[in-house]
N, C-alpha and C positions, 0 to 999 in steps of 0.2 A: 504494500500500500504506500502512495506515495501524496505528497501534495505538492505538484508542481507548480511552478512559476507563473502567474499569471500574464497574461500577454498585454505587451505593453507596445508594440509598434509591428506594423509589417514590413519585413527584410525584402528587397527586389528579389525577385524569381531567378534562378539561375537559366539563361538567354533571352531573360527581360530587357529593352532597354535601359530601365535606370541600374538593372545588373551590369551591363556595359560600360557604362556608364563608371559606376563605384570601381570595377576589375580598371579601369583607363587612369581614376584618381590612384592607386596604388602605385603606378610606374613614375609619380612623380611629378612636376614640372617641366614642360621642355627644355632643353640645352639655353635657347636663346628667349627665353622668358626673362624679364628682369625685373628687379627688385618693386620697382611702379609699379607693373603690371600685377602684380602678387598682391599690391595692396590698393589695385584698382575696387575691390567688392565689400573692404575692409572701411575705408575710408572717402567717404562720398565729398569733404567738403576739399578734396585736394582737386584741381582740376589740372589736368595732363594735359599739354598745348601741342609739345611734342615728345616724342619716343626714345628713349633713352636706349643709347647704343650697347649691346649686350657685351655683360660682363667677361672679364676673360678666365674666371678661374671662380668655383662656387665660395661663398663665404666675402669675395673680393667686392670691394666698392664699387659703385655705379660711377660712371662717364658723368659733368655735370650738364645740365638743359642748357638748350639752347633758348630758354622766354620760358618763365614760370608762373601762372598767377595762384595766387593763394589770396582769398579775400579780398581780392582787389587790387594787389601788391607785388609787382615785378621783381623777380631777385635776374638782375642779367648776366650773362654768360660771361660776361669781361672780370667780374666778381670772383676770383676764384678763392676769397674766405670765405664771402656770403656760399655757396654753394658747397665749400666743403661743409659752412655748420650746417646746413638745409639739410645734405646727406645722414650729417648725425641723426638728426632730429628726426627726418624720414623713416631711418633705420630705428631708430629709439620707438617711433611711433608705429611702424609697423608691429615689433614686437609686442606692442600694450596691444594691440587693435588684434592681432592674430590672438593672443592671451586672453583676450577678453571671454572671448567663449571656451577655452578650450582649457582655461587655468585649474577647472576643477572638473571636466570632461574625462571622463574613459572612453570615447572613442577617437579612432581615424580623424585627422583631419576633414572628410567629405562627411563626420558625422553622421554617418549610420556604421560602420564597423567598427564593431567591439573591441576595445584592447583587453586580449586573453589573461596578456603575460608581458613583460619585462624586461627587458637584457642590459646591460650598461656596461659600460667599458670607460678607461683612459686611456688614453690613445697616445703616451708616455714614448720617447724616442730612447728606449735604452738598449742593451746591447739582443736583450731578443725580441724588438719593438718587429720585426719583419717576419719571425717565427709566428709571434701574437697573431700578427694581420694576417698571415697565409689562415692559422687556425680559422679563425673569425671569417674569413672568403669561404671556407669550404664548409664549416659548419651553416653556415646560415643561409646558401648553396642549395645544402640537404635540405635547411627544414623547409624552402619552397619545393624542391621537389617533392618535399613528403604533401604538398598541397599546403602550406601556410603561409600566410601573405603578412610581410613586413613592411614598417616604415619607420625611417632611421630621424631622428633628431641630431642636427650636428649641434658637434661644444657649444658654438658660438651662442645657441638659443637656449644654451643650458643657464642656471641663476650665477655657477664659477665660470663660466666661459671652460671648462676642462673635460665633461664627460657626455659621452655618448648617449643615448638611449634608442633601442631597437624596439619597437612597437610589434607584438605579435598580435595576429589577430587569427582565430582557425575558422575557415568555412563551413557552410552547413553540408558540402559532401566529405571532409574530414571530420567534420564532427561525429554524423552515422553512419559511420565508416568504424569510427572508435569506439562507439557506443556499445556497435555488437562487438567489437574486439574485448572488452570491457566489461560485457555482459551486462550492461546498465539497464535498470527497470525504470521504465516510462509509462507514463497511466493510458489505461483501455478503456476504460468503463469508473462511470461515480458511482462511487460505495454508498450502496442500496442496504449495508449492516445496522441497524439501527444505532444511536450513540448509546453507551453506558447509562443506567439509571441515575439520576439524581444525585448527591451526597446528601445527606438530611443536614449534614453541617454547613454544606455550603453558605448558607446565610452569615453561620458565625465566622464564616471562616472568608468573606466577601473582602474586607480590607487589606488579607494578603493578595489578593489574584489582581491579575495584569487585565488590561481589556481585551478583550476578544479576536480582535485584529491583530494584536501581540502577540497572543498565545497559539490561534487558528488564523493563521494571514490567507490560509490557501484552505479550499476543500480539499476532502479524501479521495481519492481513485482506488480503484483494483488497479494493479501496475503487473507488466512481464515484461520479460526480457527487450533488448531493442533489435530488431531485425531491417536492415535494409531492403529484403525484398517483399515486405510485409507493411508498409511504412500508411497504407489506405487504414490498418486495422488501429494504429493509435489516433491517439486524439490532439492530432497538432493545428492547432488554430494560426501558430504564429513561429516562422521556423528561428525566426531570432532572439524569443523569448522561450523557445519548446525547453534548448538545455537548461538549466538554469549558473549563474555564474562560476559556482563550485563545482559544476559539472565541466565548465567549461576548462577552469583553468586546472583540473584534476587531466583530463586529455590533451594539454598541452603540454605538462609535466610529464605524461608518459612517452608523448614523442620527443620531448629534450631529452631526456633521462638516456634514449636510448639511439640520437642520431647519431652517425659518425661525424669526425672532423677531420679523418688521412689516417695516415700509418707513420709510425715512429719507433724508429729504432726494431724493425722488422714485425710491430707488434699491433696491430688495427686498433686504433682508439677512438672512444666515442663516449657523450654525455656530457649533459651539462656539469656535474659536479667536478668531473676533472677538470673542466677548464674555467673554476673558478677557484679552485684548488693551485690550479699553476696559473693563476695570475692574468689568464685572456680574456675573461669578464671579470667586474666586482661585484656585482649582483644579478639575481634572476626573481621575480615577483611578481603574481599577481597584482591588479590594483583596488584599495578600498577603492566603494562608489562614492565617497565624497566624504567632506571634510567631518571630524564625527562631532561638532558646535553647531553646526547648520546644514541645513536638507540643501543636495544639490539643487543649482538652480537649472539645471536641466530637465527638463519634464519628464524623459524616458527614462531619466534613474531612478530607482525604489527607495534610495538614503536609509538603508536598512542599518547602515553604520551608525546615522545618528540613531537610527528607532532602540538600536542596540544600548546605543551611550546611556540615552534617556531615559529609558525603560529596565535597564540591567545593571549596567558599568557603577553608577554613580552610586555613593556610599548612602545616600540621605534613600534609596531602596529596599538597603538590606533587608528587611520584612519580608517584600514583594517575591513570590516564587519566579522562578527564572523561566525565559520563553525559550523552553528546549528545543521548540521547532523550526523559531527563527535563528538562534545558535544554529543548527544544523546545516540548514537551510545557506548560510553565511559561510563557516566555517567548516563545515563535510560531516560525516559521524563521528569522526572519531574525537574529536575534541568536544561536539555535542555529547557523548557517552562520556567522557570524562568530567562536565559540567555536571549531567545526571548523579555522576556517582557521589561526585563532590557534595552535593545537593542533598542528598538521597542519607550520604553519610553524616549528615550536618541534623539533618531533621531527626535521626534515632540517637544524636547524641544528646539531644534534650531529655529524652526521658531518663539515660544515664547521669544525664546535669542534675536532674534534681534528684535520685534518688540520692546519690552520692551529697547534695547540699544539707539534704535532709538525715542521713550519717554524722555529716559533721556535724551540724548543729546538734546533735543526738551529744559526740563528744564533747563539745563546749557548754551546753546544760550540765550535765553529769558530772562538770570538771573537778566542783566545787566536793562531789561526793565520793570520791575516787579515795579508798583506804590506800591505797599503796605513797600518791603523792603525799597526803599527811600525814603518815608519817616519816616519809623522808625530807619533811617541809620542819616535822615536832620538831622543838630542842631539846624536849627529853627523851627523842627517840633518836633522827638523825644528825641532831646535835653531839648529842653521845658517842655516835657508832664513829671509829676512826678506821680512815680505810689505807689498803696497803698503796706505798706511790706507785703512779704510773709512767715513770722509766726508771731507768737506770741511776742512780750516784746521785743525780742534780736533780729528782722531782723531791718533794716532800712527801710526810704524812698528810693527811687533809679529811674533814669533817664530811658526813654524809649529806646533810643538809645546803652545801654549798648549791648540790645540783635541784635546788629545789623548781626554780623555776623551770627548767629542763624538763623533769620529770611533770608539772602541771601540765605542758603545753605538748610530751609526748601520748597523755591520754585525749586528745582531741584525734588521735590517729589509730592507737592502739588500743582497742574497747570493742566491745560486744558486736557493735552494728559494724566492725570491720570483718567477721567472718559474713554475716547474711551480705555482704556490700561485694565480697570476694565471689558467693555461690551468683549472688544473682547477676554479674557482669560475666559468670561464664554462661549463663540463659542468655543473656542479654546478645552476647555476642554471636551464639549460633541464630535467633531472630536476625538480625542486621545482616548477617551472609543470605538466609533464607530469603527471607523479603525481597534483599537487593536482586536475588536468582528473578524472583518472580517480578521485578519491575525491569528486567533486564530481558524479557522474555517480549515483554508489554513492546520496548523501544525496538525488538530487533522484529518485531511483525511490524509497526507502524513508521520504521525508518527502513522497511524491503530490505531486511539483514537476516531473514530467515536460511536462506541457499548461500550467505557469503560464504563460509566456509571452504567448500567444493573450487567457490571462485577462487580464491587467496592461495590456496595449492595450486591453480593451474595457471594465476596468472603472475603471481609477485614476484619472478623472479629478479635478484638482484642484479644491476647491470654490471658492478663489479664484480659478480659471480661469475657471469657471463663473458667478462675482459679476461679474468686471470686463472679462467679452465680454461689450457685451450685443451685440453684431451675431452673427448665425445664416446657418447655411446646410446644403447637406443633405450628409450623410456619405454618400458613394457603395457604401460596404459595408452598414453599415445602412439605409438611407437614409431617416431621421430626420434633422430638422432638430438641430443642436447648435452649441453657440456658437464663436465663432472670433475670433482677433486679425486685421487688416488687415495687408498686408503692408509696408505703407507704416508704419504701428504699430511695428511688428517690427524695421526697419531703422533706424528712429529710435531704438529702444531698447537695440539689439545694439550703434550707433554710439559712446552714452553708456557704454554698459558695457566695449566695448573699449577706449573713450580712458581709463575709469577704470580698467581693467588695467595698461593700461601705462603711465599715472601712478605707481602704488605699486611699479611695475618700475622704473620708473627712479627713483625713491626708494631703492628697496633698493639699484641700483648704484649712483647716488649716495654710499649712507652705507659702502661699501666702499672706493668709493675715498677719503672719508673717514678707515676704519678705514689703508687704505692712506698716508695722508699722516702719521696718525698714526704709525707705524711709521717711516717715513723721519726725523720730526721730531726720534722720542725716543731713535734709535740713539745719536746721536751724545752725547743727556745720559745711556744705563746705559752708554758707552765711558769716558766722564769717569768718572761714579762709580766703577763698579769699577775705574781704575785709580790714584786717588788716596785710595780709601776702605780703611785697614787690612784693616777687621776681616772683607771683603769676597774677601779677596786668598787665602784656606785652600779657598773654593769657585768659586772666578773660573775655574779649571778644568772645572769642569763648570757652572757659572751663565754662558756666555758673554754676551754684548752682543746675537749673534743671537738666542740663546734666549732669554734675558731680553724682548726686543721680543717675540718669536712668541708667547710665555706671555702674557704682560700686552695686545696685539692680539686674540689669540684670545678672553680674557675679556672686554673689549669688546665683540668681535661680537658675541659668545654674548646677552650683555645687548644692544646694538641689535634682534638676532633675535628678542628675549622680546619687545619691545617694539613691533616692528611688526605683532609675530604681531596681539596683543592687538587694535590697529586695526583691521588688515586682515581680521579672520574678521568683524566687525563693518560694514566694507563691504563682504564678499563676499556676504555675507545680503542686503543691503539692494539690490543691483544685480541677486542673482540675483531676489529680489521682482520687480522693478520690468522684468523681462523677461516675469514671468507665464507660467512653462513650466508646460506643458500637462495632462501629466500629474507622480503621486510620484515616478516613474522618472527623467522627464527633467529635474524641479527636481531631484535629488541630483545626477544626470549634471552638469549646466551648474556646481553647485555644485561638486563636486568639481573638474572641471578649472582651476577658478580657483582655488582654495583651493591645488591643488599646485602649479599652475602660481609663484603666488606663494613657497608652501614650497619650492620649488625652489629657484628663485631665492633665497632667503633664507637657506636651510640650508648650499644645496653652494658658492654664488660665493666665500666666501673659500678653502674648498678648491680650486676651479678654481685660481682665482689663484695659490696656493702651488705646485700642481701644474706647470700649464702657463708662468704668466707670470714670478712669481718669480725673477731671475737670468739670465734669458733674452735679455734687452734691459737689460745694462748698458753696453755699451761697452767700454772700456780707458781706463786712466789718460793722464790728457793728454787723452780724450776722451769722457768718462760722456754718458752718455743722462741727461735730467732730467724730471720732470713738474712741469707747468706753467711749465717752465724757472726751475726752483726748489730743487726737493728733488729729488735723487739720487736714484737709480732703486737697489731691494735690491740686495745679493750674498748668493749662496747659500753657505753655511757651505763648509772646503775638501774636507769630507766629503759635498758634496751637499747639496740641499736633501730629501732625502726623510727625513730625520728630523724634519723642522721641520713635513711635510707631517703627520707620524705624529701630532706634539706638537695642530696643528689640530684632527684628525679626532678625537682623544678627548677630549678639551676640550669640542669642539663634541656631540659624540656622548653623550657621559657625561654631561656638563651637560646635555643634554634631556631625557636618561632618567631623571637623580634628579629633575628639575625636575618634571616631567612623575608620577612616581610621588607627591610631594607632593600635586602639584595634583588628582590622582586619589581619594586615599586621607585624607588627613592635614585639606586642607580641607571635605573634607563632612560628615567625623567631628566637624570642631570645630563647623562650623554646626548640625550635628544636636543636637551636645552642648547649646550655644548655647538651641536652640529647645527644648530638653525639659527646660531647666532647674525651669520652674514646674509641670511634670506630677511630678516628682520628690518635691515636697511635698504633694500628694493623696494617697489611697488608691490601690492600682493597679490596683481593681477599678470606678472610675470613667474611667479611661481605655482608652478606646473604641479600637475596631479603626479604625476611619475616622478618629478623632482620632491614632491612633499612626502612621497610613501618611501621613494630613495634613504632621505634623512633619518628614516625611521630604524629602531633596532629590529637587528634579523633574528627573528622567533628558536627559527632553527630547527631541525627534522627531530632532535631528541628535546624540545623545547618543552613538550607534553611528560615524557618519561621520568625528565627532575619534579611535576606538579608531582606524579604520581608515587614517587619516591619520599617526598617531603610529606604526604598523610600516608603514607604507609608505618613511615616511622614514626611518625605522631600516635597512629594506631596501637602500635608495638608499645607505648609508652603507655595509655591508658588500659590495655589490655594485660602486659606483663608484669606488672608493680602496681595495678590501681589498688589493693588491697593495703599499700601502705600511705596511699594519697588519695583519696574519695572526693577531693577536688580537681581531680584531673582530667574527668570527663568534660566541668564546667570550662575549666581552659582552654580545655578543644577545643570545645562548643564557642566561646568570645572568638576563637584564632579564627576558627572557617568562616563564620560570619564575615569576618573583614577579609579572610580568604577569598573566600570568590567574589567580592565586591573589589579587591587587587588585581586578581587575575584577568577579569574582565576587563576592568580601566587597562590595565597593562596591554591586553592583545585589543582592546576597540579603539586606545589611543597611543599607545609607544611603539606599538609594534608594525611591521608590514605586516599584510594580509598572510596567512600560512596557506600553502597548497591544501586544499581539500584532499582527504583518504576517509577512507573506509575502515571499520572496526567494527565489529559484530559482539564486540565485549570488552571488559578492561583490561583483555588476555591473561598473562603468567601473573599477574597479579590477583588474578582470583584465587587459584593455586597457593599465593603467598601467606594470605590472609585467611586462611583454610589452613594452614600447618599454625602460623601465630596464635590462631584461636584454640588448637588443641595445646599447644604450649603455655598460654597463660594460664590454661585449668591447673597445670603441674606446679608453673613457678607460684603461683597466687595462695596455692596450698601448703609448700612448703616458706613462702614466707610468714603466715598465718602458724606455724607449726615452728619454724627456727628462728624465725627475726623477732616476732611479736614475743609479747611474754604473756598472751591467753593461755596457752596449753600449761605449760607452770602455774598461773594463778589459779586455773579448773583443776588440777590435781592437787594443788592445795585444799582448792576449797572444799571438795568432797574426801580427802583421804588423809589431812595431816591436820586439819584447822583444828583446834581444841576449845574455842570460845563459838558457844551456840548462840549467842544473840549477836555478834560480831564477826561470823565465820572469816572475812578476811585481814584480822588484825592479828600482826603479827607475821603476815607474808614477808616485809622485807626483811627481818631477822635471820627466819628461816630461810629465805633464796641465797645469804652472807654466809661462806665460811670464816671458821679460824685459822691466823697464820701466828706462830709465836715469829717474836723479830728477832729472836735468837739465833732462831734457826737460818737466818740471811744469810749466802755464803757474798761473800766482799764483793765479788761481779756488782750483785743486785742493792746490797745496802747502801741508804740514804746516807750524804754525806753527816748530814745533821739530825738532830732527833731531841730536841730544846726540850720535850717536855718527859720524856724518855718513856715512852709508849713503851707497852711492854707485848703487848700483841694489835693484830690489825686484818680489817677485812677485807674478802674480796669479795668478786660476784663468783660463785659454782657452788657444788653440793658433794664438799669432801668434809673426811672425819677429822674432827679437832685436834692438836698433838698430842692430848695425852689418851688417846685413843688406840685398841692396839694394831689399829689397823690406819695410821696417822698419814693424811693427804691422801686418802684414795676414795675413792667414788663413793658416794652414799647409796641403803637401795632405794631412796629417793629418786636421785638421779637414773636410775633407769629404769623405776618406776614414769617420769615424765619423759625420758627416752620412747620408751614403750607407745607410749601414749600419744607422742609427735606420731612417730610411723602411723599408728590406728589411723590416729587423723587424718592422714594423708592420703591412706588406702581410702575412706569411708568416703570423705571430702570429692576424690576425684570419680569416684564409682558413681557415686550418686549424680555430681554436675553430667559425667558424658553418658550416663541413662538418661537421663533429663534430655540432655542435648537431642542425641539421636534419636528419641522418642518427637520432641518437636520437627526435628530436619524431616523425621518419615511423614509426621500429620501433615508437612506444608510442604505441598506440590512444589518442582520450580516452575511451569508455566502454569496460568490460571486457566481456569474450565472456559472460560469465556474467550482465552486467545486461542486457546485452541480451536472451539469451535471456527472461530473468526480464521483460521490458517486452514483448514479444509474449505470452507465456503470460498475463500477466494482462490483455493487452487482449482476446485471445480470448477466455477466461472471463469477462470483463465481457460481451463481446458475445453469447456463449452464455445467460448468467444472464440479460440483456436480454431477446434475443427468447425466451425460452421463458415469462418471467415475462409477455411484451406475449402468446404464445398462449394460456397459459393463460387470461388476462383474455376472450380471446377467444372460446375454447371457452363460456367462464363467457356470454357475451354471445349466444352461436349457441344455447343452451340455455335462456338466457331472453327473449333479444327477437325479432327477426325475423331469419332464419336467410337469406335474400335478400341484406338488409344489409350482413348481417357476413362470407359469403362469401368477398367480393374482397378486404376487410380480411386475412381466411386467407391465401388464396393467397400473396399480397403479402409477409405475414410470415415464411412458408414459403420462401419465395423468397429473401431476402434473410438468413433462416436460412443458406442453403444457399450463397449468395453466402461470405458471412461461413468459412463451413467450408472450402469453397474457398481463402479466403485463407492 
């Protein structure tokens, strides 16, 4: 199903006079045409007495008159300053007078042919300035023999007086020509389906929705395939309006992609990307239809650009659901599919926003009654209790109460509603996959993406694939010879590409544990400062030594993360090159696993770390665990380390999302600024639509894959750790808001237009976010069981509490071992000891010294050992029953597309064979009636098959 383009002009007939006509204005100018003459139809109040002797060379100054009048006013021939400024000003005025109409036009100079596409060039005298120009002659050679018709803009009408532009335009016999190459669905018939019932909410829900002309610009069609010799059976009102502009400039891009430009160095080369690559063009681009501030003043354009800006771009919308149809429509599917999701994943993160708000607030109520915080807030409880230092020689003793604010503001995160907030974000997220299946069903019937699949196998191959096989062999489906990598080729290059993965992988854990050593090094200098530094001593209560490292660690990473990023996207490209996948599908495929694989790696390991290893493996005093038998292994705050997990995740989380919205938004604005500084002091009626879209940033073919990278891993963050932050969903939810209100402004006003493609889904990305979502059930349980301190304070409470009207008083005592300080072998002991402590606590559940089993495990401790694992088993059994129970109840396509995907392949099939009998009858009436007979039957037959179905 399709909704095409409405018709907005009739194109001359091909051996119509004003087609003659247009095919005549493409060749140019005559030789001896001159500068007047050109602006005889431009400028009425000049009167031309006599003929100005033709130029000697294009771009060269006219001859001056012999008798001129202007208003009344002689400039004569004897004059030769009067006449050279006349010339200036001629040529000055021609330019504005030619500008006038065409400054914001997309078409041809004769104003009815379309400009498809783009090309530009400098025309730069260096030492392969003749290499350049041979390429440039024979490429653009090709693409009129391939049937497309160009016109060149010279420098001189450029806004620098320095670059070229090539005007592509493709005809209506190249266009359905490409169509059926293409397989492109074009409407046969209005969709006779009736629409979808009502919403009952509709009403309340009236001040999000766009108007109707936004959202449905176009009716519905039943659509098939395009067939040039079948071209009576579609519905084309208007051949110059039939494609629609994304159609257009998508089949222009596949014959650039794929022309030759000669042979070099004994090897056939061809496509535009190489020869923007080595420097013979600087850009290739579709053009927006107009400027996106104001509706062109052209009548034949749609100014979908502004409708876009208006209606979507602009921030003061956000509310407003986005017009996925005119996205589409504008920009192709696949960036339409990727607004959908963005959208789609925006609207389910609300309902994650407030349960999760409603968590917290859960913790911030409760703070107040939280036995564990008061008593490490008493001073006759954590006043008293002195704990053993935490490092070596240069920390001190120090009072338990010190972390009292710590321990308040870690039960806002660690508390009850944080297991129910962990189960129901793994429900939560197998809905959001399902759902998204079933609206993804909905867009690939109503954007004719049902059959792409089949398409994308037989038509994407890459043209690089196709340059650098040259070994062939025959395709067993088709079976046409086509070129092919060796497999010996293949392993040789997978071998270099794997070992260079897991180089930059073990770079990243490398610089963690890095960030990790750092941390051990600097504990022990913010233990020093804040306790000899005054002025330090008013927020040392809430500024600990822990936090203070976690804080000042975390920003670290953040900055190591920015920094590898930058590297590694730049050899993900280069390795996925040099592996040479096959088709567009499978380079993004190959690219993307690597890109995440690394972002994985890069984003979540210091959150692992905090989570899982953090405090985990320290030992007991008298015997710490060390790395590299050197620096002390952490201890986790006595509140647990799950606030310190919290302090990471937004840190890390937050800092990529502002980062990230900068780098989006702020630097293409400024480079745009940057580059349109000098159009600024021209007239604006000399800067050209091809010159405005020129200045603009290039999108770029993986332009969409970073969008789609940047909420992946955003995903990853509220899905793998939401259990230690329940405000992290609401983060999302603020970032994508302003997310696609970004994205939009960026591609409907910084950006040139991107080539229209096709995507039938958000590809390997689905796959990704399908393995993430069985992963966070694991990690969210065992942070809930190792990070958190629930499962200790539940085995307290039902198995050690001894006070029945106060079951958990008395928990922090019991979680403190005893260390005598005697027993310090010199490594470990405090240089000073002012008050002379005679023993001191730490965090674990070992037996006291004069025990006979002194610093060994309690059966406490693996009593709530025991009891993590349970947990974990029960926790994850129960969430992927849950899951999988929902994934089976909900379909991925809805009962409704379905039906709606047989009814119109029926009536495609029906509109088929009666259009193939009529043709027939038409052929038994006029040729040999013998002939065509069995042809009948046949069709009949297969009518009636079909009916059957």
């Amino acid at each position: 199903m399709r909704r095409p383009e409405s018709p907005l002009r009739s194109a001359p007939l091909p051996g119509s006079s004003s087609g003659k006509a247009a095919t005549m204005n493409r060749l140019g100018k005559k030789a001896n045409e001159t500068l007047i003459e050109m602006a005889l139809s431009a400028d009425d109040d000049i009167a031309i007495l006599t003929k100005f002797k033709p130029s000697q060379s294009e771009g060269e100054e006219c001859n001056g008159p012999e008798t001129i009048s202007t208003a009344g006013s002689e400039i004569p021939s004897s004059s030769e300053q009067s006449g050279r400024k006349y010339n200036l000003f001629l040529k000055r005025r021609l330019r504005i007078d030619k500008r006038h109409q065409s400054k914001d036009s997309i078409f041809f100079r004769d104003g009815v042919r379309r400009i498809d596409f783009v090309l530009s060039y400098v025309d730069d005298l260096n030492k392969e300035w003749e290499k350049k120009l041979e390429r440039r002659k024979e490429f653009e050679s090709n693409l009129q023999k391939a049937g497309l018709e160009l016109e060149t803009e010279d420098k001189k009408e450029s806004e620098d007086g320095k670059i070229f532009f090539v005007k592509i335009h493709a005809p209506w016999e190249v266009l359905i020509t490409y169509a059926e190459v293409l397989n492109i669905k074009v409407p046969i018939r209005e969709n006779d389906i009736p629409p979808m019932v009502e919403n009952p909410l509709d009403c309340v829900l009236f001040p999000l929705r766009l108007p109707e002309k936004v959202m449905h610009p176009e009716p519905d069609y039943f659509t098939a395939p395009f067939s040039k010799d079948k071209q009576e059976l579609y519905l084309i009102n208007d051949e110059s309006t039939f494609f629609s502009p994304s159609m257009r400039n998508r089949i222009v891009n596949y014959i650039l992609t794929r022309c030759p430009y000669g042979t070099e160095e004994g090897k056939k080369k061809f496509g535009i990307k190489r020869l923007l690559n080595n420097g013979t063009y600087t850009a290739a681009y579709p053009l927006h239809d107009c400027q996106y501030w104001k509706k062109a003043s052209d009548p034949n354009c749609d100014s979908e650009r502004y409708t876009l800006y208006m209606e979507w771009a602009r921030f003061l919308r956000f509310y407003k659901e986005q017009p996925l149809v005119l996205i589409r429509k504008y920009y192709g599917e696949k960036i339409g599919i990727y607004f959908a999701w963005l959208g789609f994943y925006t609207e389910m993160l609300f309902l994650a926003a407030v349960v999760g708000l409603i968590c917290f607030l859960y913790g911030l109520f409760t703070m107040d009654e939280n036995m564990s915080s008061k008593e490490i807030c008493d001073p006759t409880i954590g006043g008293e209790i002195i704990m053993c230092p935490l490092c070596d020689r240069d920390c001190e003793y120090w009072r338990l109460n010190t972390t009292c604010e710590s321990s308040q503001y870690s039960h806002l995160f660690d508390n009850v509603a944080t297991l129910f907030f962990a189960i129901f974000m793994g429900i939560w997220v197998t809905l959001f996959l399902e759902f998204w299946k079933r609206r993804q069903a909905r867009l690939k019937y109503e954007w004719d993406l049902v059959d792409f699949e089949e398409e994308q196998q037989q038509l994407q191959l890459r043209p690089e694939y196709e340059a650098k096989c040259t070994q062939k062999k025959k395709n067993p489906v088709t079976q046409e010879m086509e070129p092919y990598l060796p497999l010996t080729s293949q392993a040789v290059r997978f071998c270099i590409s794997g070992a260079t993965v897991l180089f930059w992988v073990s770079l990243i854990i490398a610089s963690m544990i890095a960030v990790i050593v750092y941390r051990l090094a600097v504990y022990a200098a913010f233990a020093s400062l804040m306790e000899n530094t005054q002025t330090l001593q008013p927020i040392s209560g809430l500024l600990t030594p822990q936090l203070a490292t976690s804080v000042t660690a975390s920003c670290l990473n953040f900055v190591i993360i920015m920094i590898l990023n930058f590297f590694y996207e730049r050899i993900a490209i280069w390795i996925t090159d040099m592996e040479i996948p096959r088709t567009h599908m499978e380079y993004e495929n190959r690219l993307t696993m690597k890109m995440f694989l690394f972002q994985f790696v890069n984003y979540y390991s210091s959150c692992f770390y905090v989570a899982f290893f953090k405090g985990k493996f320290v030992g007991y005093p008298g015997a710490y665990t060390y790395m590299f038998n050197r620096w002390r292994n952490e201890e986790c705050d006595p509140a647990g380390c799950l606030i310190e997990l919290t302090t990471q995740l937004t840190i890390v989380m937050a800092g990529k999302q502002i980062w990230g919205n900068i780098q989006e938004a702020i630097v293409p604005w400024i480079c745009n600024w940057w580059g349109r500084r000098k159009a600024r002091n021209n007239p604006e009626n000399l800067y050209s639509r091809w010159e405005q879209d020129h200045d603009l940033q290039t999108f770029g073919a993986l332009g969409l894959f970073y969008e789609y990278l940047e909420m992946v891993i955003q995903f990853g963050f509220i899905t793998l750790f939401v259990a230690s932050f329940p405000l992290a969903p609401l983060l999302a939810l603020m970032n994508n808001i302003l997310e696609i209100r970004v994205d939009s402004w960026k591609l409907t006003t910084q950006y040139r237009r991107p080539v229209a493609a096709k995507a039938h889904s958000i590809g390997v990305w689905q796959e990704i976010l399908n393995g993430m979502a069985i992963l966070s059930v694991v990690t969210n349980a065992f942070i809930v069981a190792f990070t958190s301190d629930m499962i200790p304070r539940l085995v307290y409470y039902y198995a050690y509490s001894e006070n029945e009207d106060s079951p958990m008083s008395g928990y922090i005592n019991n979680s403190l071992s005893v260390f005598l300080i005697s027993d310090f072998p010199e490594r470990n002991e405090p240089k000073e000891n002012p008050e002379n402590f005679v023993i001191c606590r730490y965090r674990d559940y070992r037996y006291p010294p004069d025990h006979e089993r002194k610093y060994l495990h309690t059966m406490q401790f693996w009593h709530i050992l025991a009891a993590k694992l349970a947990f974990i088993i029960i926790m994850e059994h129960v969430v992927f029953i849950v899951k999988f129970f929902v994934a089976w109840m909900i379909p991925d396509v809805p009962a409704d597309v379905k039906a709606k995907i047989k009814r119109e392949k029926y009536l495609t099939q029906k509109i088929l064979h009666e259009y193939e009998l009529e043709k027939l009858k038409e052929r038994l009436c006029q040729g040999d009636k013998r002939a065509t007979e069995k042809e009948f039957i046949a069709t009949e037959g297969r009518m009636e098959l079909s009916r059957a179905m």
